[in-house]
C-alpha positions in Angstrom: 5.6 -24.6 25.7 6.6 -24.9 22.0 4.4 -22.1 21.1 6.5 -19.9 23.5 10.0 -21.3 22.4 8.5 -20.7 18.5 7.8 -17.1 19.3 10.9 -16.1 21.6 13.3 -18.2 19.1 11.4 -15.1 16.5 12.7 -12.6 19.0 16.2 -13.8 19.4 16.1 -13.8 15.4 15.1 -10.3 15.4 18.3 -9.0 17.1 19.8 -9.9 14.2 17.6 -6.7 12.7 20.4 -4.6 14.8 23.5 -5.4 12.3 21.7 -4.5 9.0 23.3 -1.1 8.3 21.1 1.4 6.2 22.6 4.3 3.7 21.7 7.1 6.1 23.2 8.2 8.9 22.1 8.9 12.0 21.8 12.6 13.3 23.0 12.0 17.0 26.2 11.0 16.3 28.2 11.7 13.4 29.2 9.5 11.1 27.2 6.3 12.7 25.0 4.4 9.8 21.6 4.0 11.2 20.3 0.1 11.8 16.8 -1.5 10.7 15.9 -1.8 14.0 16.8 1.7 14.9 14.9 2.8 11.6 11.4 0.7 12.4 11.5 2.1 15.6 11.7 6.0 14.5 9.3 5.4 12.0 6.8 3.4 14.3 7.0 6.6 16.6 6.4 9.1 14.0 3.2 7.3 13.3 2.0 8.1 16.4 3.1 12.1 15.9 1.7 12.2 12.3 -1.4 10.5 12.4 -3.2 13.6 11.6 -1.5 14.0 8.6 -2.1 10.5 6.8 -4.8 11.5 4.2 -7.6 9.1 5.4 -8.6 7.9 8.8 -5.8 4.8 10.2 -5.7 2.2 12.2 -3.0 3.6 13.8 -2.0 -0.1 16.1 -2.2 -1.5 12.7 0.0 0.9 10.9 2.7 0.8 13.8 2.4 -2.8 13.1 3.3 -2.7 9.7 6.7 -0.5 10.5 7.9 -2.6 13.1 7.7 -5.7 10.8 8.3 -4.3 7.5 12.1 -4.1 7.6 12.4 -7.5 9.2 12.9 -9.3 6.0 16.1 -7.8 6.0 17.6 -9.7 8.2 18.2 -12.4 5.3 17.8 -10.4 2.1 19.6 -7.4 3.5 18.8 -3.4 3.0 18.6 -2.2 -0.4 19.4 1.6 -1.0 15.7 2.8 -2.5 18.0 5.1 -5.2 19.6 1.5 -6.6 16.4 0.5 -9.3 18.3 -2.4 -10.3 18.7 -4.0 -6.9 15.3 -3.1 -6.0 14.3 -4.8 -8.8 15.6 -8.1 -7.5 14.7 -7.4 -3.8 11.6 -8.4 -3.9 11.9 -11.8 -4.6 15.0 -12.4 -1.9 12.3 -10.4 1.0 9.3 -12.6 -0.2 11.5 -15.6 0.7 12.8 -13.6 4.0 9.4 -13.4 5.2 8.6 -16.9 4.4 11.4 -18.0 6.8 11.2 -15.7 9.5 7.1 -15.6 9.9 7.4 -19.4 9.1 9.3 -19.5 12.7 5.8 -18.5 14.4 3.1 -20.6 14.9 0.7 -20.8 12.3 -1.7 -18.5 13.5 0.4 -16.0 14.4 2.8 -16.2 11.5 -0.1 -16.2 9.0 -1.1 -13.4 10.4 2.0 -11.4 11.0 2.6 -11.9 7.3 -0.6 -10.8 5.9 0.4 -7.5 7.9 4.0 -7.6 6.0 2.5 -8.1 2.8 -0.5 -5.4 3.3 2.2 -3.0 3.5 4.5 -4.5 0.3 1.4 -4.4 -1.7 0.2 -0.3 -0.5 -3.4 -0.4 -1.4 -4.8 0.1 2.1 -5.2 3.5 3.9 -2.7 2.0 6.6 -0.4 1.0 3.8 -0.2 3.9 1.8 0.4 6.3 5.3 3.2 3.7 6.9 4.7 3.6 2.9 4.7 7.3 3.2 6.4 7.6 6.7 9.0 5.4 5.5 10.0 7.4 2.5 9.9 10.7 4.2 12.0 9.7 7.5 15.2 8.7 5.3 14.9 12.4 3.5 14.7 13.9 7.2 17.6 12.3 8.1 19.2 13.1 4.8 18.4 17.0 4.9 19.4 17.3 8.8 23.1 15.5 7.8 23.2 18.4 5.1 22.1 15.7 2.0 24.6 12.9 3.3 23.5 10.1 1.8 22.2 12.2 -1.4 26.0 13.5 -1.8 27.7 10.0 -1.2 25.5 8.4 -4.0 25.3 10.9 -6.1 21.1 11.2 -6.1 19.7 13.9 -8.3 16.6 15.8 -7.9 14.5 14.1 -10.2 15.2 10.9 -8.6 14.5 12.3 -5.3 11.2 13.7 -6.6 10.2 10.1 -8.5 11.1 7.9 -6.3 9.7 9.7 -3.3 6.4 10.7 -5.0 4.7 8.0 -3.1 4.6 9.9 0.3 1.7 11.7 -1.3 -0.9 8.4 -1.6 -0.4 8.4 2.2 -0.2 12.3 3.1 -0.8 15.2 0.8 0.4 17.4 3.9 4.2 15.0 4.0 4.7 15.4 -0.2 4.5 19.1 0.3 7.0 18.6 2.7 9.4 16.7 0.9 9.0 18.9 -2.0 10.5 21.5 -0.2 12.8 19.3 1.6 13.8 17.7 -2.2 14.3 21.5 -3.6 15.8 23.2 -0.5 18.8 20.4 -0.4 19.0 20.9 -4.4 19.5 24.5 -3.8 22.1 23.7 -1.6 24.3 21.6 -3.8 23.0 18.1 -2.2 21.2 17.0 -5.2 22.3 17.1 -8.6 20.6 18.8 -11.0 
C-alpha cells in the first residue's frame, strides 16, 4: 500500500504540470497560452507520426517516455522561454533539483529509473534523445508559424536566433531541420522574425 500512495501522490503532483504556462499559444483557440501538460502530450503524439523521420532507428515507448516526463520538472522550476540564454543558463540547476523532488516521491526503483529517462533526454547523446530533443524544438516553431510568428513577434526573436537555437532538430532528424529551415525563412519573409 505505500508503494501505491508514493506513486498516485506523483500523479496528483503532476496536475500541477497543467498551470505552467508556455510562450506559445495554442492554435485552437486564440489567444490561450499552451500548458506543459498540453505541450508533452502533443509532442509525445508526434513521436508516434514522425518516427520515420528520426535519423536512426528509436525506441519509440522509450522516446514517448522521455516527452511525457521531460517537462515535469517544471512544475517547481517553471518554463523557461528557449530564446532567454541567460535564464536558460540558470535553468538547469533549478530542474536538476526539480527532478530530485518529484522522482524522489516514487519508490526507489521506479524513481531511479524514471530519472535516468529524464536525464537521458537533458544529456541528448542517445538516438532516443536526440529525436525526442528534436520534436521538442520543432513543435514550438509549428505552433509559432501556424499563429503567424506569435511568439517570435511578442519577443522580438530574429532569424539567426531561430536558426541557432533550433539547429539541434537536425542530430535527431535531417528530414525536421529542412523543415524548420523553411519554416525559420518563410516566417522571416513574412515580417515574423527580425532580420
Amino acid at each position: 500500500m505505500e508503494r501505491l500512495e508514493q506513486q498516485l501522490n506523483l500523479i496528483i503532483e503532476l496536475d500541477k504540470l497543467k498551470s505552467v504556462l508556455r510562450r506559445t499559444r495554442v492554435k485552437s483557440v486564440e489567444g490561450r497560452l499552451e500548458n506543459s501538460a498540453e505541450h508533452s502530450w502533443h509532442v509525445a503524439l508526434m513521436a508516434i507520426l514522425m518516427q520515420e523521420h528520426a535519423n536512426e532507428p528509436v525506441e519509440i515507448s522509450k522516446v514517448m517516455k522521455m516527452l511525457l516526463l521531460h517537462d515535469i520538472v517544471e512544475i517547481d522550476a517553471g518554463d523557461t522561454f528557449v530564446y532567454d540564454t541567460a535564464a536558460s543558463a540558470q535553468q538547469e540547476e533549478k530542474e536538476r533539483i526539480a527532478a530530485e523532488r518529484l522522482f524522489g516521491l516514487l519508490p526507489n526503483d521506479q524513481g531511479d529509473e524514471l530519472k535516468a529517462i529524464w536525464l537521458e533526454f537533458e544529456q541528448a547523446q542517445s538516438a532516443e534523445a536526440k529525436y525526442a530533443k528534436a520534436l521538442d524544438r520543432i513543435i514550438p516553431m509549428l505552433l509559432n508559424y501556424h499563429n503567424d510568428g506569435q511568439s517570435w513577434q511578442e519577443h522580438g526573436v530574429t532569424k539567426h536566433q531561430a536558426l541557432t537555437i533550433n539547429r539541434k532538430i537536425e542530430d535527431g532528424s535531417t528530414i525536421l531541420w529542412h523543415k524548420a529551415k523553411q519554416l525559420i525563412e518563410e516566417a522571416s519573409e513574412k515580417g515574423w522574425l527580425k532580420s
